[in-house]
Backbone and ligand atoms as CSV (ligand in chain L), in Angstrom:
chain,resi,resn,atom,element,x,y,z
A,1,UNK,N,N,0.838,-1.202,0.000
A,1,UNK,CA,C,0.000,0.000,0.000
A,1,UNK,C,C,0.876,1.257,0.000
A,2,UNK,N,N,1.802,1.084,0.842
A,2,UNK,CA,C,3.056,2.478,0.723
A,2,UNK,C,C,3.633,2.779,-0.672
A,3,UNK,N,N,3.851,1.532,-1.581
A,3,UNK,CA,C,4.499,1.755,-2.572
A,3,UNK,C,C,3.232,1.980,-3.407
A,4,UNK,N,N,1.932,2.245,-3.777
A,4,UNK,CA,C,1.118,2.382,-4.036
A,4,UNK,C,C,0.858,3.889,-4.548
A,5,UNK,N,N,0.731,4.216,-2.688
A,5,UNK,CA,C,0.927,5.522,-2.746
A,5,UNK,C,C,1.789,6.187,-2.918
A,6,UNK,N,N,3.216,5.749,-2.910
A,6,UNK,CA,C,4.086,6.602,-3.057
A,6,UNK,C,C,4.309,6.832,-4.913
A,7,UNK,N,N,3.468,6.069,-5.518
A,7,UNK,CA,C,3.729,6.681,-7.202
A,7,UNK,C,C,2.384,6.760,-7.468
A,8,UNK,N,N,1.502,7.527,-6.332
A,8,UNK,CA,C,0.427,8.618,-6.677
A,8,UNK,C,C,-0.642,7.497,-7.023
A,9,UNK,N,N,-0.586,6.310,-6.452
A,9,UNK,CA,C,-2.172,5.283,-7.320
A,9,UNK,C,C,-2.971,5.277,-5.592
A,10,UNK,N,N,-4.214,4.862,-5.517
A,10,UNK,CA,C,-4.809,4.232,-4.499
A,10,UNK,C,C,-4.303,3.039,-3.998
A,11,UNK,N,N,-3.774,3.581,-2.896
A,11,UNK,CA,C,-2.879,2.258,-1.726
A,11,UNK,C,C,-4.238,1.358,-1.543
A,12,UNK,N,N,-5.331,1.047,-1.794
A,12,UNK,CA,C,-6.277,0.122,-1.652
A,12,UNK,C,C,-6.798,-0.606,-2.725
A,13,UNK,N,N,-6.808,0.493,-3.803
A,13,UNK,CA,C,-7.261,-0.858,-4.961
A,13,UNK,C,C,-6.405,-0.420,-5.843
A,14,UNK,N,N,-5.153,0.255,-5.975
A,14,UNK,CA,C,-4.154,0.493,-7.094
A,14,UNK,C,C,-4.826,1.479,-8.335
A,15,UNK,N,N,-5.571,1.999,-8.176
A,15,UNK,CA,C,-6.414,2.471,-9.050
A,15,UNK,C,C,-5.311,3.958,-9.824
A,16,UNK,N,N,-4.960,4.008,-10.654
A,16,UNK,CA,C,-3.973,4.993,-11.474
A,16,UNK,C,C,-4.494,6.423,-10.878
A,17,UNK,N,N,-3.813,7.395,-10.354
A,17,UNK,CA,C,-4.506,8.718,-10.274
A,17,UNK,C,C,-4.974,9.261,-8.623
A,18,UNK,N,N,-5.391,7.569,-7.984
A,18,UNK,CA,C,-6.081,7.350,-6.828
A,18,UNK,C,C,-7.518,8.905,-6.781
A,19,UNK,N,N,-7.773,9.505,-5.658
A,19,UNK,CA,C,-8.649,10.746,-6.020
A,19,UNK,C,C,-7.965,11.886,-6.182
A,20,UNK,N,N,-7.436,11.945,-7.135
A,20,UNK,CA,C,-6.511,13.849,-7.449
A,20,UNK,C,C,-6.941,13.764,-9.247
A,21,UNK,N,N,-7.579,14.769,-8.681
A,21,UNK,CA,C,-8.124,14.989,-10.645
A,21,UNK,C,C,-6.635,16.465,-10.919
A,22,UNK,N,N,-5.603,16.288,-10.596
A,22,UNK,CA,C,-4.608,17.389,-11.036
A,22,UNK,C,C,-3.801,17.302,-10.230
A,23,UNK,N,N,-2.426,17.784,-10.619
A,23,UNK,CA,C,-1.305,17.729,-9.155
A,23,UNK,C,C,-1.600,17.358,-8.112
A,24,UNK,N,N,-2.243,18.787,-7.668
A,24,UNK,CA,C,-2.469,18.755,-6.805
A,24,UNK,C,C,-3.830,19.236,-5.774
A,25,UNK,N,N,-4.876,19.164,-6.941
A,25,UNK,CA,C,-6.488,19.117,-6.793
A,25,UNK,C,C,-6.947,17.508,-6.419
A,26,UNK,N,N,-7.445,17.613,-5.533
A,26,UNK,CA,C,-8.008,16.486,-5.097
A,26,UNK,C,C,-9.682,16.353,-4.793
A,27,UNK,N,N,-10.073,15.135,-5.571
A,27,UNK,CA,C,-11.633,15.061,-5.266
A,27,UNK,C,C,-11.705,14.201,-4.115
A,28,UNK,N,N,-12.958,14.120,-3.330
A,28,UNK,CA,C,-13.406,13.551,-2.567
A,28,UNK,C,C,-12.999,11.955,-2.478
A,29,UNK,N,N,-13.192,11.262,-3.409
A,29,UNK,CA,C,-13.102,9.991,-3.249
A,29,UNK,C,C,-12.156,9.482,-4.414
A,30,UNK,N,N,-11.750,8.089,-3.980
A,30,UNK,CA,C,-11.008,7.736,-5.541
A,30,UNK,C,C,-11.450,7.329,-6.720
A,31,UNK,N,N,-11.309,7.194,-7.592
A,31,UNK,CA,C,-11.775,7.359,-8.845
A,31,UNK,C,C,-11.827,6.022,-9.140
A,32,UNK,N,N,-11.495,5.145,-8.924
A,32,UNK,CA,C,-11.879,3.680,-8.871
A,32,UNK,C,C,-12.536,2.548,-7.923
A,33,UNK,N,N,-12.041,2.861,-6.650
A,33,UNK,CA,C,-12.780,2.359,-6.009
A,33,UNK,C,C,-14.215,3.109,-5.052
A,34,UNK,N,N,-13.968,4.441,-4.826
A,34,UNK,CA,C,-15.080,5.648,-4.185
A,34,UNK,C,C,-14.347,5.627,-2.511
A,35,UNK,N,N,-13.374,4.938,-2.104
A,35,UNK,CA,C,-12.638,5.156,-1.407
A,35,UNK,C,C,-12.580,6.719,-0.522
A,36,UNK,N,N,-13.087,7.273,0.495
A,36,UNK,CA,C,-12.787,8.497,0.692
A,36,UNK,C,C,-11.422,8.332,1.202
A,37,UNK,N,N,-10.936,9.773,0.718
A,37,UNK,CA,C,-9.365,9.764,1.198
A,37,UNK,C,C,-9.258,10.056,2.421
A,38,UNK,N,N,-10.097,10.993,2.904
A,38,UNK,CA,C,-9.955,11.429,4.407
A,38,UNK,C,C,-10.403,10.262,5.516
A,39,UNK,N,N,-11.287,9.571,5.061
A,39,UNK,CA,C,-12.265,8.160,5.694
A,39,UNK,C,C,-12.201,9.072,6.961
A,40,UNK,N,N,-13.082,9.634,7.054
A,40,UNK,CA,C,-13.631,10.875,7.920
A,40,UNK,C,C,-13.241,10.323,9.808
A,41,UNK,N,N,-11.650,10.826,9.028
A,41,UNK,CA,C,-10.681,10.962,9.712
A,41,UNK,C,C,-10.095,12.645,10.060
A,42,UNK,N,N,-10.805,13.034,11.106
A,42,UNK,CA,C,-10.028,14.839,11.638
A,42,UNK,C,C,-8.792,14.665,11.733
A,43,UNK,N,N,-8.302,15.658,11.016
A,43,UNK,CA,C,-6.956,16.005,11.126
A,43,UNK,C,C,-5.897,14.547,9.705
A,44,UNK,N,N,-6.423,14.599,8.967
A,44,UNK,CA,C,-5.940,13.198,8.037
A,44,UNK,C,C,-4.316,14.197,7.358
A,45,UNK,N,N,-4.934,15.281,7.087
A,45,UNK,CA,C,-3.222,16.131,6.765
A,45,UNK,C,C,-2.115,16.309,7.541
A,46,UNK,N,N,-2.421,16.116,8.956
A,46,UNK,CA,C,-1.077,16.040,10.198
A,46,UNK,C,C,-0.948,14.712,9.154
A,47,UNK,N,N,-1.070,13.469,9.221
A,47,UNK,CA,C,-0.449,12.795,8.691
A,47,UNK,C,C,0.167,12.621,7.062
A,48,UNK,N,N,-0.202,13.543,6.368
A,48,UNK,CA,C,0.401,13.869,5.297
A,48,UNK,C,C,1.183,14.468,5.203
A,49,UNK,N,N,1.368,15.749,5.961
A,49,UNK,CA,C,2.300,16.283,6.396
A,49,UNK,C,C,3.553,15.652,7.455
A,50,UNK,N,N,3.165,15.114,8.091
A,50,UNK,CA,C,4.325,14.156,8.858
A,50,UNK,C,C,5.162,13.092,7.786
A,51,UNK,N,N,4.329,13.084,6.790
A,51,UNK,CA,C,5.687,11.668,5.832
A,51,UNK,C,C,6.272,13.212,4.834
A,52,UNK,N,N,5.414,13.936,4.712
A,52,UNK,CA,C,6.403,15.079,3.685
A,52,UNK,C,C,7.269,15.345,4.873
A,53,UNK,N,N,7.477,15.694,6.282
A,53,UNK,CA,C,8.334,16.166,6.817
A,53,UNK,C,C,9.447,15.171,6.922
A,54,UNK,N,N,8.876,13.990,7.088
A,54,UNK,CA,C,10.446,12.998,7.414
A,54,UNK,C,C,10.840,12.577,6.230
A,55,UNK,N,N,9.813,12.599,4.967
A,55,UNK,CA,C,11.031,12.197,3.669
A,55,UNK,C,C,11.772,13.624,3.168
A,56,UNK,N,N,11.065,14.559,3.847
A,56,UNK,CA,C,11.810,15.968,3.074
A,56,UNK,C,C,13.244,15.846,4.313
A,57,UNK,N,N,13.046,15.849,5.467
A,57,UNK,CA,C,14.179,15.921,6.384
A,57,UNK,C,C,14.983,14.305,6.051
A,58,UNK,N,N,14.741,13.621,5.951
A,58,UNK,CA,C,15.436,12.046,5.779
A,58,UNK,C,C,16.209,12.363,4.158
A,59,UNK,N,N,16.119,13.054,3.282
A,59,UNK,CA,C,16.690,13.380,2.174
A,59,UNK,C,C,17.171,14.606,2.245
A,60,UNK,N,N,17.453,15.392,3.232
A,60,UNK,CA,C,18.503,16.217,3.198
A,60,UNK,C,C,19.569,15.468,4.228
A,61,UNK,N,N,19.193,14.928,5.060
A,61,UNK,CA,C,20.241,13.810,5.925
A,61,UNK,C,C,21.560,13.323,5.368
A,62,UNK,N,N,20.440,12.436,3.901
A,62,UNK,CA,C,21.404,11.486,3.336
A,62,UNK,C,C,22.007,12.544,2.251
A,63,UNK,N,N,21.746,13.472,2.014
A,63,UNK,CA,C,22.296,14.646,1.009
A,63,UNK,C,C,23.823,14.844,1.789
A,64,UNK,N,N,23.420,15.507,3.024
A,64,UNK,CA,C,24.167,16.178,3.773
A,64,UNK,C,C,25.352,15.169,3.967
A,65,UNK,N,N,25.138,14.215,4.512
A,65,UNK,CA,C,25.485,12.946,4.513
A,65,UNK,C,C,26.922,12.753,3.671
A,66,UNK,N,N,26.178,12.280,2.550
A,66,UNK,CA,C,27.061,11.881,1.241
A,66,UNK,C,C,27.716,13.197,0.821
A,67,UNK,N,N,27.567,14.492,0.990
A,67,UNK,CA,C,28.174,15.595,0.433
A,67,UNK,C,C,29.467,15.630,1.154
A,68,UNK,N,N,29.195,15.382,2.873
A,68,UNK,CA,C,30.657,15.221,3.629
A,68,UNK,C,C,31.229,14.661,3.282
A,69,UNK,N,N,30.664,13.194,3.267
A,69,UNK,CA,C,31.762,11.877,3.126
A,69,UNK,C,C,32.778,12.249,1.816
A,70,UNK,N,N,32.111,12.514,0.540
A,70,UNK,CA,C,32.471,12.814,-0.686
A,70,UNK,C,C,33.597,13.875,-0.780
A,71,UNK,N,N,33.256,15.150,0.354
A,71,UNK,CA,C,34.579,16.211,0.167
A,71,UNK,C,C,35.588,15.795,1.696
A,72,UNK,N,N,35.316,15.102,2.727
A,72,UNK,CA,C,35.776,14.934,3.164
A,72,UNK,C,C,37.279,15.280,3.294
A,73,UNK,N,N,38.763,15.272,3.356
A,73,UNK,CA,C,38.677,15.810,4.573
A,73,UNK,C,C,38.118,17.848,4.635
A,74,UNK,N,N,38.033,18.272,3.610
A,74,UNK,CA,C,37.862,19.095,3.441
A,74,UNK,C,C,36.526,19.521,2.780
A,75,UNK,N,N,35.490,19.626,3.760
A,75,UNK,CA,C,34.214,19.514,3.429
A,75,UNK,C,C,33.393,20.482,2.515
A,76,UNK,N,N,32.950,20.769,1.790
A,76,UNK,CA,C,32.153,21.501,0.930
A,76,UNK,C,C,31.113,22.199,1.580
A,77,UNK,N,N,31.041,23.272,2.411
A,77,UNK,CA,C,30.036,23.409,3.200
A,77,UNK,C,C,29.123,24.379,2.159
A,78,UNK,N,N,29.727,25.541,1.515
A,78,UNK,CA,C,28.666,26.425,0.640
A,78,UNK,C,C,27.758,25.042,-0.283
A,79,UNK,N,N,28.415,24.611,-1.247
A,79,UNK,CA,C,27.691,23.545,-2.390
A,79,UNK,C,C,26.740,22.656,-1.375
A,80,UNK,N,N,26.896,21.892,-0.220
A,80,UNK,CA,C,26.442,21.493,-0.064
A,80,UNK,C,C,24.942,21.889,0.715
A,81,UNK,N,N,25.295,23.138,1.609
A,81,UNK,CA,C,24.210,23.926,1.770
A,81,UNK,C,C,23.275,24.364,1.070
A,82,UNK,N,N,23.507,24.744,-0.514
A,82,UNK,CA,C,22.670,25.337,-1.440
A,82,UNK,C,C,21.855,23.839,-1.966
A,83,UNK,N,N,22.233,22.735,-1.868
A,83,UNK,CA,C,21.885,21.570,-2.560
A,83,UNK,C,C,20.555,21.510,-1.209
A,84,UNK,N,N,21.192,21.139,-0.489
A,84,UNK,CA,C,20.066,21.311,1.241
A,84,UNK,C,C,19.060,22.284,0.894
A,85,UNK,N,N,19.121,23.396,0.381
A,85,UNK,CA,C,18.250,24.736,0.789
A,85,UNK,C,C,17.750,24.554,-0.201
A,86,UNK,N,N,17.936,24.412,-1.482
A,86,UNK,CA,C,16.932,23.893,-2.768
A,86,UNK,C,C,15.865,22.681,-2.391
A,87,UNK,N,N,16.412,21.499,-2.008
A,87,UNK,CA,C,15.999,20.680,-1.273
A,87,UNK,C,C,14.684,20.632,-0.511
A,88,UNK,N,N,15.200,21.506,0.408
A,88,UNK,CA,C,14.098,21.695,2.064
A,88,UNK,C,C,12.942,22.572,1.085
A,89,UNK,N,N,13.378,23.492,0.087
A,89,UNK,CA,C,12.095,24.285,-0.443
A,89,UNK,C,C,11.021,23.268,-1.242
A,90,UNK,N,N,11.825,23.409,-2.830
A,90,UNK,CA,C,11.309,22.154,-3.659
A,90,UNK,C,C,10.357,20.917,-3.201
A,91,UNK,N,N,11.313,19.903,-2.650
A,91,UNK,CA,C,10.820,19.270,-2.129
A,91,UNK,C,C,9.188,18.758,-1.690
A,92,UNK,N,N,9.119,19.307,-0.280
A,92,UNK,CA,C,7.955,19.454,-0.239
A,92,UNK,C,C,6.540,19.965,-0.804
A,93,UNK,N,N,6.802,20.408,-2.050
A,93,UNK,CA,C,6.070,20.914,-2.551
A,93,UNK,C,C,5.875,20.275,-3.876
A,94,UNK,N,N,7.145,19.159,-4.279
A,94,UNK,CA,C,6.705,18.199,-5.479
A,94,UNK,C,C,6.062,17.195,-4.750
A,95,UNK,N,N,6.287,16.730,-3.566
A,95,UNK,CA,C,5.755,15.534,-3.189
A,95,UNK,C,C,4.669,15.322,-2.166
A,96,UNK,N,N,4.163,16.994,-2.517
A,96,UNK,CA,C,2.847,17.060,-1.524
A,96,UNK,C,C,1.706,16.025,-2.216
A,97,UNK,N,N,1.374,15.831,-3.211
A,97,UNK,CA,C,0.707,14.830,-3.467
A,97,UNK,C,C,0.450,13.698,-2.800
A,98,UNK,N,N,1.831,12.976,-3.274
A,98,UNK,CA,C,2.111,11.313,-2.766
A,98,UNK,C,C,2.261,11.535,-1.086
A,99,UNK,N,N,2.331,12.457,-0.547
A,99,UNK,CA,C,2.184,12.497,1.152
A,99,UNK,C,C,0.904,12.189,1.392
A,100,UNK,N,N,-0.292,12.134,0.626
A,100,UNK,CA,C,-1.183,12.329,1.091
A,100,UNK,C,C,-1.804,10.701,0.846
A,101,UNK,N,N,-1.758,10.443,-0.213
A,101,UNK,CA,C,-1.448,8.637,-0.964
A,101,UNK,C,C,-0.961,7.774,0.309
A,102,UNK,N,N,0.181,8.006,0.487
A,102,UNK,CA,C,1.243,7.202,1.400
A,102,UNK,C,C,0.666,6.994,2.873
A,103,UNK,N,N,0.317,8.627,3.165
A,103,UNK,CA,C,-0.501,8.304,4.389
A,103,UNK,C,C,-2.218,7.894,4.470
A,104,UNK,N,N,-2.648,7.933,3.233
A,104,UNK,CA,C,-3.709,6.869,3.527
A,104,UNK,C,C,-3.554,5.243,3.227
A,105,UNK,N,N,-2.371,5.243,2.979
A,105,UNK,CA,C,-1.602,3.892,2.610
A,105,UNK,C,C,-1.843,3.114,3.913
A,106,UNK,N,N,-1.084,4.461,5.323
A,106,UNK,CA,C,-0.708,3.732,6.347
A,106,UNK,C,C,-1.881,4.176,7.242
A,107,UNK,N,N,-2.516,4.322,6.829
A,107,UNK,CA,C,-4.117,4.473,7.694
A,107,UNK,C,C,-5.008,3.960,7.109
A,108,UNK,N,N,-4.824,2.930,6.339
A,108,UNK,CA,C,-5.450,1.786,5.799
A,108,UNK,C,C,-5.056,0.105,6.291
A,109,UNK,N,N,-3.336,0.459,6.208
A,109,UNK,CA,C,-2.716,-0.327,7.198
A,109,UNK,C,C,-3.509,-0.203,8.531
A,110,UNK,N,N,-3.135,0.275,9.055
A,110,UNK,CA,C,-3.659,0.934,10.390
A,110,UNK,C,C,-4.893,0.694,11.072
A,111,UNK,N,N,-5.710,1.056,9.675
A,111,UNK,CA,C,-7.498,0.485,10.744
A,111,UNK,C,C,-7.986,0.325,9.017
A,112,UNK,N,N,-8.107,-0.900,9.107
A,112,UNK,CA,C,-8.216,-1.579,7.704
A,112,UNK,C,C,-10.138,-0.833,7.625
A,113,UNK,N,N,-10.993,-1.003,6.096
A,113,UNK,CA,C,-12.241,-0.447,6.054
A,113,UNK,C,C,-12.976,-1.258,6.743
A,114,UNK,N,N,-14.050,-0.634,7.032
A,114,UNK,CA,C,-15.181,-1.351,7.530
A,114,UNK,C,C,-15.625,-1.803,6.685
A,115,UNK,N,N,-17.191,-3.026,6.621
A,115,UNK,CA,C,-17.322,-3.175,5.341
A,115,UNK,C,C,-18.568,-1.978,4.901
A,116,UNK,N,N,-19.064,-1.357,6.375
A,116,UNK,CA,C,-20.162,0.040,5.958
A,116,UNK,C,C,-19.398,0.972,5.036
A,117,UNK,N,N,-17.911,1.054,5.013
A,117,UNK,CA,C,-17.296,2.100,4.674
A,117,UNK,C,C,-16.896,1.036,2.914
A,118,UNK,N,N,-16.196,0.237,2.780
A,118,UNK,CA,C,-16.625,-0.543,1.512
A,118,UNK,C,C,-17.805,0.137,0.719
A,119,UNK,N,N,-18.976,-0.593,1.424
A,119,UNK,CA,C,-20.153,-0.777,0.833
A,119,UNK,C,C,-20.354,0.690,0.415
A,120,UNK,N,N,-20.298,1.677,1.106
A,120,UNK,CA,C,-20.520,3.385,0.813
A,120,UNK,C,C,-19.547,3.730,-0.394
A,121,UNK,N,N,-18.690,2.852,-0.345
A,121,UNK,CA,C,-17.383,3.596,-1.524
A,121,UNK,C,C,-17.910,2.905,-2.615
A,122,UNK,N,N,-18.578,1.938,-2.663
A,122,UNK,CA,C,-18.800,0.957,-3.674
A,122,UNK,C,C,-19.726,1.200,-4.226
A,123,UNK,N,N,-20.977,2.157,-3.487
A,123,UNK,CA,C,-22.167,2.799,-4.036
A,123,UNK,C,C,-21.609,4.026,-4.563
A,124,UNK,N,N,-20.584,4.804,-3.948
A,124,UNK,CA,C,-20.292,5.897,-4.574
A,124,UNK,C,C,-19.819,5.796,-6.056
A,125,UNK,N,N,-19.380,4.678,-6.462
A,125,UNK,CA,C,-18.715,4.448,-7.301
A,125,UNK,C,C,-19.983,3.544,-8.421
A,126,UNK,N,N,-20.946,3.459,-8.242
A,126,UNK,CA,C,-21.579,3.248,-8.816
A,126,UNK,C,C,-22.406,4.141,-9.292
A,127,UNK,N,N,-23.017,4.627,-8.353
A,127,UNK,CA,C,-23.712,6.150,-8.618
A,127,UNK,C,C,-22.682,7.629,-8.582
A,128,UNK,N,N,-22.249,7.787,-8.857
A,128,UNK,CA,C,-21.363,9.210,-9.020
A,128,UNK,C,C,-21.992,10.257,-9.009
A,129,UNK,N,N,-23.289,10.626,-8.875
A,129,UNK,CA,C,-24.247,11.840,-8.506
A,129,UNK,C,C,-23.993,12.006,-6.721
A,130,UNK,N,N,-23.895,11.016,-6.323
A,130,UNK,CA,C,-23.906,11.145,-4.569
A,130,UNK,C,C,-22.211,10.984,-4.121
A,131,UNK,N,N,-21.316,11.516,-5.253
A,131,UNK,CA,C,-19.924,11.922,-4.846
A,131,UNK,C,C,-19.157,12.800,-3.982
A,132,UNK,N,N,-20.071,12.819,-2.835
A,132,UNK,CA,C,-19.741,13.769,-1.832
A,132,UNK,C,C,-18.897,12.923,-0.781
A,133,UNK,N,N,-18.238,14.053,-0.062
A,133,UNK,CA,C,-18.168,13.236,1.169
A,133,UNK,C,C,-18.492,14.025,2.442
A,134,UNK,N,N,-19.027,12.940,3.348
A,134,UNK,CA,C,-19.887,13.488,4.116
A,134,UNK,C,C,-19.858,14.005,5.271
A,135,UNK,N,N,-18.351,14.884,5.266
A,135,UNK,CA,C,-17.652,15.712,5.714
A,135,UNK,C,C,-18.214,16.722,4.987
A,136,UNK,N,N,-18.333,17.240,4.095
A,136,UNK,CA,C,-18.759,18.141,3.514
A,136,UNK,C,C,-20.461,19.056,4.110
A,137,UNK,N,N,-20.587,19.898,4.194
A,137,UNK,CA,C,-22.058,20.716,4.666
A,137,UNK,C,C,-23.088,19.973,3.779
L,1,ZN,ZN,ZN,-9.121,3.206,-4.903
């Protein structure tokens, strides 16, 4: 399911696209299975935001990392700083998507569906007029 989400498909039924009709526009449910992404879960972006923070910080690590080892004994501190600071910006902001994939990856792991919550995604996905989710007013 992690590797699922992490190249942007539905960590539950693999479905291409999962629910993001654009970068980074996202509809309610997924587009193959009716899956809500949030599974009316408060606060579901702390956890999207928590895997963008540790793969954005875990890849300047191993940046930082390998830039020492590489100039060692005489370390590269400007080059390697600017590589970091491109990094920490960029970053998070190409892979705000798949943060959001990944962590319903692991909150699927986590508290697998009900089958009420199935059965609702499965009607959604049949009928597509009642594509709300019911989080919504
Ligand atoms: Zn799906």
């Amino acid at each position: 399911m992690l590797l699922r989400g992490a190249v942007r498909r539905c960590p539950w039924c693999g479905g291409k696209g999962a629910f993001f009709s654009g970068w980074y526009k996202r509809d309610d449910r997924c587009h193959t299975c009716g899956l809500l992404w949030e599974r009316k879960l408060e606060g579901f972006e702390l956890g999207s935001m928590t895997v963008n923070v540790i793969a954005t910080f875990g890849t300047m690590l191993v940046v930082m990392g390998v830039g020492v080892a590489l100039s060692y004994p005489d370390v590269a501190v400007v080059p390697i700083f600017a590589v970091v600071v491109v990094i920490a910006v960029a970053m998070p902001i190409v892979i705000f998507p798949m943060t959001y994939s990944i962590w319903l990856g692991v909150d699927l792991f986590m508290r697998a569906p009900e089958p009420e919550e199935l059965a609702d995604a499965a009607a959604a996905v049949a009928n597509p007029a009642t594509n709300r989710s019911p989080l919504q007013p």
